[in-house]
N, C-alpha and C positions, 0 to 999 in steps of 0.2 A: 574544448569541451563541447558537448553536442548537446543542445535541447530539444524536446518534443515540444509541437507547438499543440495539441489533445489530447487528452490522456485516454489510452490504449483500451481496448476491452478483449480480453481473449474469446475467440469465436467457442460454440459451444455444441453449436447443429451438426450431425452427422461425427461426433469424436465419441471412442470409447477410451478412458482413463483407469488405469489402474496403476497404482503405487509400487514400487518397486524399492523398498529402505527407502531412503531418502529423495531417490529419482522416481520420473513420472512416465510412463508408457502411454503412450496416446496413439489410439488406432484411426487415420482417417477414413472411413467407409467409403468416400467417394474419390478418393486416388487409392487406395490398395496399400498405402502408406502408415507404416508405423514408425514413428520420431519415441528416442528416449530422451529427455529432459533430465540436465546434471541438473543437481539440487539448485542451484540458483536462478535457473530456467525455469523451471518448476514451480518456485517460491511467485517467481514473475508472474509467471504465466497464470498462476490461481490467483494473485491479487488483482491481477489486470480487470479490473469493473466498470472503468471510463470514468471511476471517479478520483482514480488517484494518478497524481503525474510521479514524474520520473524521482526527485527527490523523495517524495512520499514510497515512491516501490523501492528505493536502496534502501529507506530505512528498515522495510519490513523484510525486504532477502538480507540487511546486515552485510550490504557490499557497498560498492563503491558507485557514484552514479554512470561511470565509464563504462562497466560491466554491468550494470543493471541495460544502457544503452544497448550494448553488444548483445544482451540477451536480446530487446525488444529486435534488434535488427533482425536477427536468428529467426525470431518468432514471423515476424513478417516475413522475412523469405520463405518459409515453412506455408506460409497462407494458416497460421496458426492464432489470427487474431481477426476480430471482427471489424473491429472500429480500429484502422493503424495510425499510426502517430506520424505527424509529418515532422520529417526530421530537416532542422537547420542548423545551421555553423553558426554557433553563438562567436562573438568576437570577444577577444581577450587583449585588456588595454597592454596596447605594446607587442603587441606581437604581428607580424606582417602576415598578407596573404599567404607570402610563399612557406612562411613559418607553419603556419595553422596547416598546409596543405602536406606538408612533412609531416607534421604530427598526427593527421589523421590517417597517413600513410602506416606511420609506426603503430597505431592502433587498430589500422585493418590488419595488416602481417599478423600482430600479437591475437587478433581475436581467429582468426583463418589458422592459426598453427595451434589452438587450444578450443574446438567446438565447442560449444555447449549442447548442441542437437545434432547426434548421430539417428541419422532416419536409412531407413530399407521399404523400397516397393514389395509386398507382397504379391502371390500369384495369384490371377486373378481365377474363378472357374475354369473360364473357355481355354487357359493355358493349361489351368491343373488336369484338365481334361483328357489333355493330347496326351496324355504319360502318365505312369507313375516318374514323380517327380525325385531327382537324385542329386549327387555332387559329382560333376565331371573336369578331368581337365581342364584348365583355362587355355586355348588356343586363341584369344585375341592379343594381339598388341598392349592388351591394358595390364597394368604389372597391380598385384597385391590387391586381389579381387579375391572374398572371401565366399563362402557358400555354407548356408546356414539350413542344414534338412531338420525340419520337425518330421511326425510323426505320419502330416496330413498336408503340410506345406513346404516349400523351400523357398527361402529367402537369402538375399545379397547385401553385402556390403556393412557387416556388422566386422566390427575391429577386430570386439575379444571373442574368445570362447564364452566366458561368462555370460554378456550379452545377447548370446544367440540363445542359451541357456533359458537364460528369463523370458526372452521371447517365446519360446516354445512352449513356457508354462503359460501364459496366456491364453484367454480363450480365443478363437475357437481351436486354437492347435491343441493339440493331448500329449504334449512330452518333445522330449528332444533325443533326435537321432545322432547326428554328428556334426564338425563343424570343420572344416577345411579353407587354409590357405592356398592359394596358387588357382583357387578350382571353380566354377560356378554352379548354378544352378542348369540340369537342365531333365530333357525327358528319358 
């Protein structure tokens, strides 16, 4: 099990938020970044006030404190928090080093194979500049690279269709164009 040794505060300067059902859209102004938040990420991530620690945030997302952890982790690689929690390997009687270090193994794999924060750079002006922005081919080496055209922007690396969807309804985009696999962004 993993402890925080301070309790978290989600950063708040430079984000736009908007609700999406249950999940959380957060636009960061100063990387071009928009993260969607699964509901438990979400739930995290608005209680996060630096007064509540990690058992206090599973009871109020109503998960487990393993996945409340895997959220904060998510959140901190995101740069999604202000105040981050320093994480340490609490010791459980009876279990060895090499034990703990397997199980945190099995608990990265498991949180790496089920995200909570699916995020896409958007385009910044000086790129959306160069072009009207479109969905082209994918000609690099990287396999299952998606291309997500709003109306006024194009964006990467959104999974579903749906997702790119919601994105687009967002401000400042005004609607959604299309959404293709195999294909990227480009001018």
């Amino acid at each position: 099990m993993y402890e925080y040794g301070s309790s978290p505060r989600a950063r708040q300067d430079g984000l736009l938020e908007e609700a999406v059902g249950e999940e959380l859209l957060l636009y960061d102004q100063n990387s071009h970044t928009a993260h969607c938040l699964s509901p438990v990420a979400a739930c995290v991530w608005r209680h996060c006030d630096g007064e509540r620690n990690l058992a206090e945030l599973a009871i109020l997302a109503g998960a487990s404190e393993d996945l409340v952890a895997d959220a904060l982790h998510e959140l901190r690689e995101k740069y999604l928090l202000a105040i981050e929690p320093e994480l340490s390997q609490s010791t459980v009687p009876g279990e060895s080093r090499r034990e703990a270090i397997v199980r945190a193994a099995r608990y990265g794999a498991a949180a790496a194979a089920g995200s909570m924060i699916v995020s896409a750079t958007a385009a910044t002006p000086a790129t959306a500049a160069s072009g009207v922005p479109k969905c082209v081919p994918n000609e690099s080496s990287e396999k299952n690279l998606t291309c997500c055209l709003c109306k006024n922007d194009c964006v990467g690396g959104f999974v579903t269709k749906f997702d790119c969807e919601n994105f687009c309804k967002t401000a400042p985009r005004t609607g959604f164009v299309e959404y293709k696999i195999e294909y990227v962004c480009g001018p």
